[in-house]
N, C-alpha and C positions, 0 to 999 in steps of 0.2 A: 735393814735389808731393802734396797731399790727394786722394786718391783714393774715402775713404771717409766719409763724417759721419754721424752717429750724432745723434740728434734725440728727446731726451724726449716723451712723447706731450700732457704738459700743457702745452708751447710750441709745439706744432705749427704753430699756426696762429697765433702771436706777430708782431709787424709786422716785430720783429727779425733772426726766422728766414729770414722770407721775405728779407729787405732783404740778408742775409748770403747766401743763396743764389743770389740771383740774381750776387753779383759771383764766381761760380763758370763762365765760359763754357763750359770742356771737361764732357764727362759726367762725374759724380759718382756713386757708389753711396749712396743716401739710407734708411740702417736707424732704424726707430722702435724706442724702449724704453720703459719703466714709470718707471725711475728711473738715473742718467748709473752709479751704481754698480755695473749690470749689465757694465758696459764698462770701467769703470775703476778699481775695487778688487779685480778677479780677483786671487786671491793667487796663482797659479801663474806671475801675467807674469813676463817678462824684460824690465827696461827698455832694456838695450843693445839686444838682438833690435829690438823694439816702436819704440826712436828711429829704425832707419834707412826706415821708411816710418808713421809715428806719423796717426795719422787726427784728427777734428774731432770733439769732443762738446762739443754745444749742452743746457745745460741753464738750469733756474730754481735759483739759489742760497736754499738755504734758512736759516731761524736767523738769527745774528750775522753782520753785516757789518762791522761795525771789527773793530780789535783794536789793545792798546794796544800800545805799544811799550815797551821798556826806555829808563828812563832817559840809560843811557851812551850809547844811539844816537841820541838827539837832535839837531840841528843847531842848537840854539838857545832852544828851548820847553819847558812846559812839561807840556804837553799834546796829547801825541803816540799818533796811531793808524795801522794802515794798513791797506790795505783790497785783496784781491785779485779783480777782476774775471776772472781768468785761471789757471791752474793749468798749467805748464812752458812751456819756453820754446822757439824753432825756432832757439837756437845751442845749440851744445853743448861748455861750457867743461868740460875735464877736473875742475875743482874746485870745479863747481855742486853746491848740498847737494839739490836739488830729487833728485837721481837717486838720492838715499837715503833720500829723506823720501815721496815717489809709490809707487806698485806700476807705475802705468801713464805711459809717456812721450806719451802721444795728448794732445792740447790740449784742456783742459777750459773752455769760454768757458761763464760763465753771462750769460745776456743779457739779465736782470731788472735793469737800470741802473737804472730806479726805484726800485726798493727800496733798492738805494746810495743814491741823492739823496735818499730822507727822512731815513736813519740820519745822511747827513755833516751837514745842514742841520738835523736835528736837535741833534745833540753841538756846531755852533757856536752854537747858540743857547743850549744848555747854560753854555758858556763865553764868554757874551757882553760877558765884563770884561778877558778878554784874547783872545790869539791858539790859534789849535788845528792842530796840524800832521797834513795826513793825508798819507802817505807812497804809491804807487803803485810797484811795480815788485820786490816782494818773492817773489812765487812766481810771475813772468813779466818778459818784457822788454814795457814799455809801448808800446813805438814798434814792437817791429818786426812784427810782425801787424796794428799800427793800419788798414792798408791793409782788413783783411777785419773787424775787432772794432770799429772808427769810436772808437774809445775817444775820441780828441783832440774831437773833435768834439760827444762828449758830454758828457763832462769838464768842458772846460775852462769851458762856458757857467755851468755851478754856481758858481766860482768866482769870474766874472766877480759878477756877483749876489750874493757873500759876500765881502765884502773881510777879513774878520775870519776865514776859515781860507785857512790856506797848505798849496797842493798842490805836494809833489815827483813829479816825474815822471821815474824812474829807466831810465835804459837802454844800452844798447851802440849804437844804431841810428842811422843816420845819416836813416834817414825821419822829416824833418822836415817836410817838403812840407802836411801837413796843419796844424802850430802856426802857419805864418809865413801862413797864409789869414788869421791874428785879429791885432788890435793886442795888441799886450804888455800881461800884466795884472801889478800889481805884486806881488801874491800867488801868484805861479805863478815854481817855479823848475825847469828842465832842467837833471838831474844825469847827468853822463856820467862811465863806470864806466870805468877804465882800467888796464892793466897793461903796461912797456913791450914796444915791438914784438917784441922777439925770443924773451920768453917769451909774449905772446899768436898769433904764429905757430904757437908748438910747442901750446899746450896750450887758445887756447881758438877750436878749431872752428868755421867758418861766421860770424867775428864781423869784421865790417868794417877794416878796419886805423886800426893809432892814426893817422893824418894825416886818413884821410876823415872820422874822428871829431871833429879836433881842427877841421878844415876847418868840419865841422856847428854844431860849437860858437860859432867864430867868426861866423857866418855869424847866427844868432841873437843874439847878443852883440849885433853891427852893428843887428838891424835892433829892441832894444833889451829883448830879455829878458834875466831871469837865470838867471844859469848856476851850477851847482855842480858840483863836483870830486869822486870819489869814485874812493879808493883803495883798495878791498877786495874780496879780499884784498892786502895785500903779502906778494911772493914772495920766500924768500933765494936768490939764483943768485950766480954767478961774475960781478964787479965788479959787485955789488948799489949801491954807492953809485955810482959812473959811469953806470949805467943809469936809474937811476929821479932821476937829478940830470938827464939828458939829456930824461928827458920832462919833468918839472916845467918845464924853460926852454925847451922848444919849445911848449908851452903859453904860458906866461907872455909868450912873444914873439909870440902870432898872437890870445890873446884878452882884449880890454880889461879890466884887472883891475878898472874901478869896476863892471864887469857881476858878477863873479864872485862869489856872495852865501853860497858857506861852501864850505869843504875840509873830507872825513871821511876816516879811515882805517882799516884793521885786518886783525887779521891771520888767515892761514884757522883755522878753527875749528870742528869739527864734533861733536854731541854722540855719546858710543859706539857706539850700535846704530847709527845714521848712518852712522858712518862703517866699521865692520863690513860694512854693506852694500855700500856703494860700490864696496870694495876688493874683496869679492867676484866681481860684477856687473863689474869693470873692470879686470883685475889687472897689470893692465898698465900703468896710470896711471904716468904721470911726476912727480905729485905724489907719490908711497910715498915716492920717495929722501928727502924733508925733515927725515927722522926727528922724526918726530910721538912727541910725552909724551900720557896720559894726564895728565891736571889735575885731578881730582876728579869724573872721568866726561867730560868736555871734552877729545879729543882736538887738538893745536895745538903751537906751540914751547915750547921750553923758556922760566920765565921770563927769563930770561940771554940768551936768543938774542932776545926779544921785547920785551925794555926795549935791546937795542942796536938794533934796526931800529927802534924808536920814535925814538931817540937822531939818529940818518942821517938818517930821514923827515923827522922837523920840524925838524931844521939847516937841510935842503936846501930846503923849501919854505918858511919864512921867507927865505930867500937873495932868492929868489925871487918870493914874492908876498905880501911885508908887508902886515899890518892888517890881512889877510883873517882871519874866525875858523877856526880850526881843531879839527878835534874827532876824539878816538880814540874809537873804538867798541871795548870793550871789552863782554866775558861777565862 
């Protein structure tokens, strides 16, 4: 529960602010600043501490709004960006890299969506001989705050209007309630991020269970969007190939595979200081036991342990869900 929001003084009085405040009913403590980095690059925070009651900072994003993407993470395209309207997320997976890459675990919403909508409608028109992928859901979860950030609502209408960029919209979230308001556009895909149940129990916090998810998925599918699959990270546990063979076909059996319009995967991977921190900051984490290598500054598996769970993965998921493309995310 947000008890505290924190409000840049050059948005104050933004339509945005207003619009996001009012769906606030209980009392809020409402502090104004100069600039969101007063709040949230203190270098003394503790993000563990700072997660269990994390406040709201409203700010104007400044600079660069894309950002390209690599290659190998692709789904398809060539031309790949993604764009973060949000900064951390209100689940808390043991093996998000966000809690090593922040100082501050408080929600950082910038609410200059305009400024996104020249930059993306810009770069499609940049590339107006083919398709342009912007990707959502990189330094936040897209859906599950959508309720207070209207994200869907803003979003998705760009898109409608630009048939020539394709928007993934990445998340855990089963708040779908605001996508299934529009007709399905065929440039928009809902990508739901999964690990199977009995390690997303143990390790990732506050995040809906795999059926509500898979339930969400379907449910969308039916009413004629598409859907994408996203496996990352994969985790090595005890009967690694029974468990992640048991999600792929309880999948496969509740959402129409012509909906399904790509599988990604990969494996955890976080760069040194990253992950330095984490382990600090968390030390407790059930991800440690993995036995992480060092890779050339990339902590992650060994390559021996990471070309046999690629080896599992895509056996079982061709088993399973032929002709679908499939893509490793690889560093």
């Amino acid at each position: 529960m947000i008890e505290t929001i924190y409000i840049e003084n050059q948005i104050r009085q933004h339509h945005r602010t207003d619009e996001i405040l009012s769906k606030f009913k209980k009392k809020i403590d409402v502090v104004y600043c100069d600039h969101y980095g007063e709040i949230f690059n203190i270098k003394s925070q503790n993000f563990r501490i700072q997660k269990k009651k994390p406040a709201l900072v409203l700010a104007k994003k400044e600079g660069k709004k894309l950002h390209d993407i690599p290659k190998s993470f692709s789904i398809g395209g060539k031309k790949n960006y993604y764009f973060s309207h949000m900064l951390n997320c209100i689940y808390d997976c043991e093996y998000c890299f966000l809690q090593g890459k922040h100082m501050s675990a408080h929600y950082l919403l910038f609410i200059n969506y305009e400024d996104f909508f020249i930059e993306i409608e810009k770069k499609i028109k940049q590339n107006r001989f083919e398709k342009s992928y912007f990707f959502s859901g990189y330094d936040c979860d897209s859906l599950a705050f959508d309720g207070i950030t209207g994200f869907v609502e803003s979003f998705l209408p760009i898109f409608e209007r630009n048939k020539n960029g394709i928007l993934e919209i990445r998340t855990k979230s089963v708040k779908i309630q605001n996508i299934l308001k529009y007709k399905p556009i065929d440039n928009c895909i809902i990508a739901f991020s999964f690990t199977p149940e009995n390690i997303s129990k143990l390790i990732e916090h506050k995040v809906p269970s795999v059926k509500k998810r898979i339930d969400s998925m379907k449910k969308l599918a039916e009413m004629g969007w598409k859907i994408g699959l996203r496996f990352d990270p994969i985790i090595p546990t005890c009967n690694f190939a029974t468990i992640y063979e048991n999600l792929f076909k309880n999948i496969a059996s509740n959402v129409p595979k012509e909906k399904i319009h790509s599988i990604s995967f990969g494996m955890m991977r976080f760069p040194k200081k990253m992950f330095k921190k984490m382990i600090k900051e968390y030390p407790n984490k059930k991800i440690i036991s993995l036995n992480f290598k060092n890779n050339n500054g990339i902590y992650s598996y060994s390559e021996e342990v990471q070309k046999k769970l690629e080896n599992i993965i895509v056996g079982k998921l061709k088993k399973y869900m032929k002709n679908i493309p499939i893509y490793n995310c690889q560093i």
